[in-house]
C-alpha positions, -999 to 999 in steps of 0.1 A, spaced: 561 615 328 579 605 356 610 584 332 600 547 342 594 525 312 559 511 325 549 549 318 562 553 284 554 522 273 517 528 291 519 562 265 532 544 234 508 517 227 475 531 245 485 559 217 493 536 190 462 520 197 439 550 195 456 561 162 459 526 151 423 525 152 416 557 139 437 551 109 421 515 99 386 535 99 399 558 73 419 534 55 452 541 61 491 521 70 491 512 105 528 523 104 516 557 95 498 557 128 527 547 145 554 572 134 526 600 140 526 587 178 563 593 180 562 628 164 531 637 185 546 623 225 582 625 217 605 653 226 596 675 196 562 671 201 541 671 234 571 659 254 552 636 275 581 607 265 616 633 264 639 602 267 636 575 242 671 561 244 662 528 262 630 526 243 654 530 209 675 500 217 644 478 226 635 486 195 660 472 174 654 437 192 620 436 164 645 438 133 663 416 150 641 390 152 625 401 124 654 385 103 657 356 122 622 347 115 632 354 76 659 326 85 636 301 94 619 301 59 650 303 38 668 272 26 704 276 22 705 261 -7 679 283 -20 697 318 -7 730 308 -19 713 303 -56 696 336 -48 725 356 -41 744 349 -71 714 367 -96 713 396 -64 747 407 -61 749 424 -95 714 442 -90 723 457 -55 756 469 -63 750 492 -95 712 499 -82 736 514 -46 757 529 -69 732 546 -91 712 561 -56 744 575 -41 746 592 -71 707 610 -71 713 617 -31 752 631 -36 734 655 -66 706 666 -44 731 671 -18 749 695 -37 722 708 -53 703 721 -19 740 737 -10 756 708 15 791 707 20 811 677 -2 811 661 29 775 663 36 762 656 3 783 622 7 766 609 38 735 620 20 743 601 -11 749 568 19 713 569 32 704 571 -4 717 537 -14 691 511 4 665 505 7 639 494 43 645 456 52 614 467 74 590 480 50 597 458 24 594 425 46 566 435 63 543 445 37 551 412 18 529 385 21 537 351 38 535 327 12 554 347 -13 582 357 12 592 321 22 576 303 -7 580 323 -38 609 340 -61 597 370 -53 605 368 -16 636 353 -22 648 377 -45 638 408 -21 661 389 3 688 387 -15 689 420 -26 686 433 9 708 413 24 737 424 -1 724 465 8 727 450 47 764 438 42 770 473 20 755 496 47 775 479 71 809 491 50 798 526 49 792 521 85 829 513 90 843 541 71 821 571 91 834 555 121 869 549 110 874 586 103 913 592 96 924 561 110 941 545 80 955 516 86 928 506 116 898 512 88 916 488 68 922 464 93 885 469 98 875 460 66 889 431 62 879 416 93 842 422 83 848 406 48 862 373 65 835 374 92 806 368 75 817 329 61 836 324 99 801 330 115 783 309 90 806 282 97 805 285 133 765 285 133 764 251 111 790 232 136 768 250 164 736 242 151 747 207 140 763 195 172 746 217 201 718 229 188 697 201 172 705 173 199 691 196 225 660 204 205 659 168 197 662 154 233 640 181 250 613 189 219 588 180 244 595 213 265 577 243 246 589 269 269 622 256 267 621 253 226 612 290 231 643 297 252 669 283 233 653 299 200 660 333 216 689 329 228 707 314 204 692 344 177 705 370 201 739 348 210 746 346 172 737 384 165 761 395 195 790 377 185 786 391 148 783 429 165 820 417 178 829 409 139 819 445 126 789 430 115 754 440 117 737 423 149 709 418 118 732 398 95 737 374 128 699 368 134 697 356 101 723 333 97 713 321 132 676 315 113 691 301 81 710 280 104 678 262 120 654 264 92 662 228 79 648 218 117 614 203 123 607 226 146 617 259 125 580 268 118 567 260 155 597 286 163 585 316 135 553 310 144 556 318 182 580 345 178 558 365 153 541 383 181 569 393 199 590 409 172 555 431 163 557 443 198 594 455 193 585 468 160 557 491 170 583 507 191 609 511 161 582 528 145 577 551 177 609 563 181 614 571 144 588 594 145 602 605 182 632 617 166 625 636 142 633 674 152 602 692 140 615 724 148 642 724 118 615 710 94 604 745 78 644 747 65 646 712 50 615 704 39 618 713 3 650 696 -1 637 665 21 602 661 -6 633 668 -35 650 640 -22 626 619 -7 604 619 -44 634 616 -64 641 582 -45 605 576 -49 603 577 -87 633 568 -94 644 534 -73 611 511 -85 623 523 -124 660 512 -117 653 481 -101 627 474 -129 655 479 -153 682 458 -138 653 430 -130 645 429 -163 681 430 -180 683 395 -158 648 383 -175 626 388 -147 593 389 -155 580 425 -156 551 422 -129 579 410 -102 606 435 -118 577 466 -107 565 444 -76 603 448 -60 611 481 -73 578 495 -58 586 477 -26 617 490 -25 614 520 -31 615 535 2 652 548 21 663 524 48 662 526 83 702 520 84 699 555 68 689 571 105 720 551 119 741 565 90 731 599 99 733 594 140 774 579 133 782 611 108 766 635 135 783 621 167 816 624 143 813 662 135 807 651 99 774 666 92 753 695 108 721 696 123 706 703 91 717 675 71 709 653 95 672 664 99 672 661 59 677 630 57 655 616 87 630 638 76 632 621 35 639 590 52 603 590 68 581 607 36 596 576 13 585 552 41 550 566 46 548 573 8 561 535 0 538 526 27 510 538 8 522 529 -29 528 491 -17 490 487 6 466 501 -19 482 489 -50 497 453 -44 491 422 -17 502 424 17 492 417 50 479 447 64 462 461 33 427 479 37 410 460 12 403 426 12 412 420 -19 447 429 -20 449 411 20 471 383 22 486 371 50 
């Protein structure tokens, strides 16, 4: 490969597409199929794509606008109500993964240091994987979607605090300077959206509704705007799409908006699929591997039978309390950015950090699995569990 992006992205979806197909022949996740692209052309692999830097922030533009899109669908009034039965559930469900992943840390023989970044990528769970695989109507319609929103959401604005405290190192006073900005930012940017959306926003859409392409336009840009200036409030640039969606979603045109963006943020999203699989040093896997499956099944087992307890203690029904658990089951992708901050800062070792990705890619492809052939989703290989 000669390093131009036509090339590699020439290589990433003619690839996917072979596998893609393969794999929906013998009945298995299309995500699987994409992570096996990235092992197999990626650096570790064939080599044919060595740099996937560009490619990896591209990437993120699909989760992105993946949680705009959930913004469009969610009233406030609805996530504000949602929030309030969430909070409880993420915080001692974090609490109670740290703990498995900072014992298996230990366990396997990883420094105090170590086994506490590990015990961080244990705590969420994949806003991917668990959107994704969850059908339409019951994300934007049902309790069930809301709930899952809630709860990640809360994981989102948690993950975003661990974040702040690898990067802060031994700063002191500047972590808790930090801190407290990102605790005050998230209200500021919501109120800066609604006077936004209320006063810029809507008479433009209202004045120029006839203009698709321009409809289009402003959509993005105001999802990206919004996500950029939360990145410059230590928040995640994914908390800012979806408060730029939530913002919106009372508009007329909110579902002409979701329903031409959809495309777009699948495109991104094969490629967040590639370069996870990209990444993953192969070469360290013979060293980690057994405490990777330790960790990766104790997550497994374990997170759909917490969630099902705490669900339940709030008298959820007990189809939805194993419906979420098994749906979120899986470690999140802020886990691989938790490991690439404590790597870059000298906290962890190569081996560690392999650990983690490698755990952090079994529970997706594992979750993957668990959530397509047992409950509905959209890309399930049997039409009975299909729903779009």
């Amino acid at each position: 490969m000669d390093g131009s992006i036509f090339n590699a992205f020439f290589l990433i979806f003619c690839g996917a597409a072979i596998l893609a197909s393969i794999a929906l022949y013998t009945r298995q996740p299309l995500l699987v199929a994409y992570i096996v692209v990235g092992v197999l052309l990626g650096p570790h692999g064939f080599s044919a794509i060595t740099d996937i830097n560009a490619i990896s922030d591209l990437s993120e533009i699909g989760i992105v606008f993946l949680l705009f899109l959930l913004g469009l669908d969610m009233q406030p009034k609805a996530l504000i109500s949602v929030l309030k039965s969430a909070t409880s559930i993420a915080l001692v469900s974090s609490a109670t993964f740290a703990a498995i992943g900072f014992c298996v840390g230990l366990l396997f023989g990883f420094s105090y240091p170590e086994a506490g970044v590990i015990a961080m990528a244990s705590m969420f769970s994949s806003t991917i994987i668990g959107i994704k695989l969850l059908p339409t109507t019951v994300l934007h319609h049902k309790h069930t979607g809301e709930l899952m929103i809630g709860l990640l959401l809360i994981q989102d604005f948690l993950a975003i605090i661990c974040l702040l405290v690898l990067l802060s190192g031994g700063r002191g006073d500047s972590q808790l300077i930090e801190l407290s900005i990102t605790l005050l930012a998230m209200p500021l940017l919501a109120g800066c959206a609604y006077l936004m959306v209320k006063w810029v926003i809507t008479p433009l859409i209202a004045k120029f509704d006839r203009f698709h392409e321009y409809i289009f336009l402003v959509a993005i840009g105001w999802c990206l705007g919004l996500a950029q200036l939360a990145h410059a409030f230590h928040l995640s640039v994914e908390i800012g799409a979806f408060i730029a969606g939530i913002s919106i979603a009372t508009s007329p045109i909110a579902q002409y908006i979701a329903l031409n963006l959809k495309p777009l943020r699948d495109f991104f999203l094969v490629l967040f699929f590639f370069c996870l699989g990209a990444r993953l040093n192969i070469d360290l896997l013979p060293s980690v591997l057994l405490p990777a499956i330790f960790l990766a099944s104790a997550l497994l087992i374990l997170k759909p039978v917490v969630f099902f307890g705490l669900l339940k203690r709030q008298s959820e029904k007990s189809a939805l309390a194993w419906d979420i658990g098994f749906r979120l089951g899986q470690i999140s992708e802020f886990s691989l950015l938790i490991v690439f901050v404590a790597t870059t800062s000298g906290i962890i070792g190569e081996a560690a950090s392999v650990l983690i990705q490698t755990a952090a890619i079994l529970s997706f492809v594992v979750s993957s699995y668990i959530v397509i052939f047992n409950f509905p989703n959209p890309i399930a290989v049997s039409d009975k569990l299909r729903r779009d």
